[in-house]
C-alpha positions in Angstrom: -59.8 115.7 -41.4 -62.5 118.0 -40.0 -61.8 121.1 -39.6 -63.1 124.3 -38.8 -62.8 127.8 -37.4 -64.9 129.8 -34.8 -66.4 133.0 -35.5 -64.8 135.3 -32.8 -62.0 135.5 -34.8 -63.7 138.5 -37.4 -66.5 141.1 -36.7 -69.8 140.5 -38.2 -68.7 142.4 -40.8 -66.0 140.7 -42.2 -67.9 137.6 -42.0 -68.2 137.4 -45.8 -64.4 138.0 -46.2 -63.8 134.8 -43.7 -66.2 132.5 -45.4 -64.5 133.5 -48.6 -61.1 132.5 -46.7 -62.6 129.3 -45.5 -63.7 127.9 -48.7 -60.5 129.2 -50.5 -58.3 126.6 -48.0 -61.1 123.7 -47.1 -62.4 124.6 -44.2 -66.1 123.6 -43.7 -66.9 123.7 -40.0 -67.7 127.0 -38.5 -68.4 126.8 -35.1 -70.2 130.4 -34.1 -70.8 132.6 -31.1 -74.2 133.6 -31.4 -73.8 136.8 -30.2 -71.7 137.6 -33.7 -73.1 135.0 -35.8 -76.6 136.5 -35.2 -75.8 140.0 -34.3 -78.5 142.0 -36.4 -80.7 140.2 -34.0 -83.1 141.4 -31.2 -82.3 138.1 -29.3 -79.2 136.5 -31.0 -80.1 133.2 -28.8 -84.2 133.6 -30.2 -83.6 135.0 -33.7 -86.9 135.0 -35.8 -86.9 133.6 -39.4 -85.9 137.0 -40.9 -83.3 137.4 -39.0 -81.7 133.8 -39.0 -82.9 132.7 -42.5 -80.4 135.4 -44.1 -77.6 134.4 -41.6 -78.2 131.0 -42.3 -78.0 131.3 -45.8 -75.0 133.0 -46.5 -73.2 130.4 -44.3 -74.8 127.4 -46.9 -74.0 129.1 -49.9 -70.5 129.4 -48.5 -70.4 125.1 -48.0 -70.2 126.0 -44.6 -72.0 123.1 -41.2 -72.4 124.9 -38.2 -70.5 122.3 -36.0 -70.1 124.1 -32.5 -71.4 127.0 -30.5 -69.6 128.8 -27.8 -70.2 131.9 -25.6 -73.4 130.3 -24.1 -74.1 132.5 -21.5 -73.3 136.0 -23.8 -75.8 138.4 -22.3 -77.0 136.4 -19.3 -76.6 138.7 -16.3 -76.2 137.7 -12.7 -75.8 134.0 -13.4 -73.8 131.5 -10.8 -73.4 128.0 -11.5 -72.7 127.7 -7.6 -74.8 131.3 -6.5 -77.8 131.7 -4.4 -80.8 130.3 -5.8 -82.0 133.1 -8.1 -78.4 133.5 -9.7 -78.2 129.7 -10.1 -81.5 129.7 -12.0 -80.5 132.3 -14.3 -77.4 129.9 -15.0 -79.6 126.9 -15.2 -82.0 129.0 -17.7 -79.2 130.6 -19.7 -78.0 127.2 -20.6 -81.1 126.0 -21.8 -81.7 129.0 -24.2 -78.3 127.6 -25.7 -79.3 124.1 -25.9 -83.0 125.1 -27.5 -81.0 127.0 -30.3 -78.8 124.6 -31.0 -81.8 122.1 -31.0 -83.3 124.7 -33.4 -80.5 124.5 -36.1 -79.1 121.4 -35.3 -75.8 122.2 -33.8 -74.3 119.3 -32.4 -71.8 120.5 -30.1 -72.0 123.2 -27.5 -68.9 124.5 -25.8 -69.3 125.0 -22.0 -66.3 127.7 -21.1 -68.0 130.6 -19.1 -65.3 131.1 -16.9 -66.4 133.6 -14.3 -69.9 132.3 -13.8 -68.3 129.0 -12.2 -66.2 129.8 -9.9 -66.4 128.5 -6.3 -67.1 131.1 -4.2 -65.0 131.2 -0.5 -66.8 129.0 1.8 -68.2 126.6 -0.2 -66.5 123.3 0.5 -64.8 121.6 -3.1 -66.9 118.4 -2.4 -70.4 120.5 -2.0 -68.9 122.5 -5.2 -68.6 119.1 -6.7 -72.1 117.9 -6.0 -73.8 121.0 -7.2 -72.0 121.1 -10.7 -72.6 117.2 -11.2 -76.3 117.5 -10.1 -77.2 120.9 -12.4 -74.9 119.1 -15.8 -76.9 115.2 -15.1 -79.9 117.5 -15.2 -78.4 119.7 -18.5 -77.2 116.3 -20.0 -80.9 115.1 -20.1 -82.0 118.4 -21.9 -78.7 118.2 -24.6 -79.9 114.5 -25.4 -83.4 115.6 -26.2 -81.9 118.1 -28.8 -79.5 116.3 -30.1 -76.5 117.6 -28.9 -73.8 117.3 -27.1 -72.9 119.5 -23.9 -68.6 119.9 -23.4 -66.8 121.3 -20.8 -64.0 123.0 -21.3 -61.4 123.2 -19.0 -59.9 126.8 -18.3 -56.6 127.6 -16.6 -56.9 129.8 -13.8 -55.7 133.1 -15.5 -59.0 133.2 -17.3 -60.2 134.3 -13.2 -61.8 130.9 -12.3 -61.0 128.2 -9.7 -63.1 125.3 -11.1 -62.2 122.2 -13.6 -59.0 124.5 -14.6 -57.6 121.4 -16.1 -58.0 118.4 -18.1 -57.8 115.8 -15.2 -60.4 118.0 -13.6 -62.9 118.1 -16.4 -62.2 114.1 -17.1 -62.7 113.2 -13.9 -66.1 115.7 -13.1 -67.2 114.5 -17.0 -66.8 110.8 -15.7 -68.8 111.8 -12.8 -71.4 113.2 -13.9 -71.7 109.8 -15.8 -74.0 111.2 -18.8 -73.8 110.4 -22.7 -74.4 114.1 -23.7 -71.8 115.3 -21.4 -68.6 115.3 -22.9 -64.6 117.0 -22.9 -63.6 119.8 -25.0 -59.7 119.6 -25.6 -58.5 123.2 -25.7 -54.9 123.0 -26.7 -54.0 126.5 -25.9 -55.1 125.5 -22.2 -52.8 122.6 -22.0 -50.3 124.8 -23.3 -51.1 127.0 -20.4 -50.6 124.6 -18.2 -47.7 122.8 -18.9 -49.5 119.6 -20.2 -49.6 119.6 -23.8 -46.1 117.5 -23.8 -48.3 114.6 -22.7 -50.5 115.1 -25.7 -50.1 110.9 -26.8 -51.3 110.3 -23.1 -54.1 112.6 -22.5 -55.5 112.2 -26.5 -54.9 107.8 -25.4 -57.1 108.3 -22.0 -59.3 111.0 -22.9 -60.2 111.1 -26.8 -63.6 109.0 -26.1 -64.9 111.6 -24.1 -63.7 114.0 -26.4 -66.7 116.1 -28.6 -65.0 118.8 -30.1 -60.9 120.0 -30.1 -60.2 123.6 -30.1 -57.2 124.6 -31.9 -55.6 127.3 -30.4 -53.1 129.2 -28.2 -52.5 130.8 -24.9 -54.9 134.0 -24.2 -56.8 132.9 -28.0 -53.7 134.2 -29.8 -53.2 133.5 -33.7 -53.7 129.7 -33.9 -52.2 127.8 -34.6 -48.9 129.3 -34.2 -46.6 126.2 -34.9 -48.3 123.9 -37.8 -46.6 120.8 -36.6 -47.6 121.2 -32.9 -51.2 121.6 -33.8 -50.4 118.3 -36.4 -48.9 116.2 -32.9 -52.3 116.7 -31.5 -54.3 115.9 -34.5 -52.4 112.8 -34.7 -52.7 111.9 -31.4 -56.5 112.0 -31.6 -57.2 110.5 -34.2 -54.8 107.3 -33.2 -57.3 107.3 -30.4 -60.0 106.9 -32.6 -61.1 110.7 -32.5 -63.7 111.4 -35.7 -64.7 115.0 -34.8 -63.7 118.3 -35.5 -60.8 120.5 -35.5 -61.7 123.9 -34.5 -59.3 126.9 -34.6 -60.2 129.5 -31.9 -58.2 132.8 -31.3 -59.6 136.5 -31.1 -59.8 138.6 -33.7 -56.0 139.3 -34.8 -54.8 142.7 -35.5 -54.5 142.2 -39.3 -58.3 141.4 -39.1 -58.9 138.9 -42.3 -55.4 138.4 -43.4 -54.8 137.0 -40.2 -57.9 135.0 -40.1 -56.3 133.7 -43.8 -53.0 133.0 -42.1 -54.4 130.7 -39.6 -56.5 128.7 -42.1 -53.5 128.3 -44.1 -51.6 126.9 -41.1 -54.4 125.1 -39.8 -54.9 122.9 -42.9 -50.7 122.6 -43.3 -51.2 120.9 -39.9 -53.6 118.4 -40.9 -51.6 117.9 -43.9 -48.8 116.8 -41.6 -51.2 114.8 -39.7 -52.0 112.6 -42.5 
């Protein structure tokens, strides 16, 4: 089972702490926001060799693969997947500065989320909506292949203020659409949760686990994940009857104990893959 943990969960400085957690339980995946992963950096997204070769390194001597990358737009201002022309751009742009550094260091997952910088503003007709988003990710797809990654979208339930591909029929059906081998699904279980849906777990991991890059492991609002072991071990199951190979990622905020809690989770996450076995 691969498994692995994102980095908002700490600060940057309690990122020793966390590795120290992650190799004490198993986990070797750490999927990072650069924003914290490279925060000593002028340009966490265009870190130069002194910053990132430090970084970098203390995540290696840990045993740790960078597996996923998240917060794509962090520090992007005024950017609108479906805006005027100049905030669409900065979209467009934002996404390739994630894409170029996870070309850079070989990340092969990125996790499209970015709530408020998709949603359909009033006016704007679903099916234009539609048309847009599939002609901007087709176009995004092409750039992922060349680097050797893989672009997800994540679905987000409304509460996290957005109005588009809120859930995981939307995202399957807009992924098949879009029609492109480097655009994929991310299965967020603490969205299904959200919506009602993760009951059907057997049936969405049976139809969707194909398109599937990358699983997030967590709760509603990125509470501690996983809360129940042998909820998160129903999903894991489920995948990987589907023929699911890729990671397991747990993602939840920073809990209130700080590193004990990150611990916690990492104990609970790999009890939950033990029950998946």
């Amino acid at each position: 089972m691969k498994l692995a943990i994102s980095n908002i969960a700490w600060s940057p400085e309690e990122r020793a702490g966390a590795y120290a957690s992650m190799r004490r339980h198993g986990v070797a995946g750490l999927e990072i926001a650069p924003g914290l992963f490279f925060a000593g950096a002028a340009d966490p997204f265009a870190p130069d060799e002194a910053e990132a070769a430090p970084v970098l390194a203390e995540a290696a001597d840990a045993g740790l693969a960078l597996v996923s990358m998240q917060s794509l737009l962090f520090g992007v201002q005024g950017a609108a997947l479906f805006g005027d022309a100049d905030a669409q751009a900065r979209f467009i742009a934002g996404m390739h500065r994630a894409i170029a550094l996870a070309r850079r260091f070989g990340i092969p997952n990125l996790v499209f989320g970015s709530p408020t910088q998709r949603v359909v503003p009033e006016g704007l007709a679903a099916d234009a909506a539609r048309n847009i988003a599939v002609g901007v990710f087709r176009s995004l797809g092409d750039a992922a292949a060349a680097a050797r990654t893989r672009l997800g979208v994540e679905f987000n339930p409304a509460v996290y203020e957005t109005n588009f591909l809120t859930t995981h029929d939307e995202v399957a059906d807009f992924v098949a659409a879009v029609n492109h081998p480097a655009v994929t699904i991310i299965l967020d279980l603490g969205a299904l949760h959200m919506n009602g849906h993760f009951e059907d777990i057997e049936a969405i991991a049976a139809r969707l686990a194909r398109h599937v890059s990358h699983v997030h492991v967590s709760e509603p609002l990125l509470g501690p994940a996983p809360a129940q072991p042998e909820q998160a071990a129903r999903a894991m199951r489920a995948m990987r009857a589907a023929a699911y190979d890729g990671w397991f990622s747990v993602e939840m905020k920073r809990p209130g104990d700080g590193l004990a809690g990150v611990d916690a989770a990492l104990e609970r996450l790999t009890a939950a893959a033990a029950l998946a076995e």
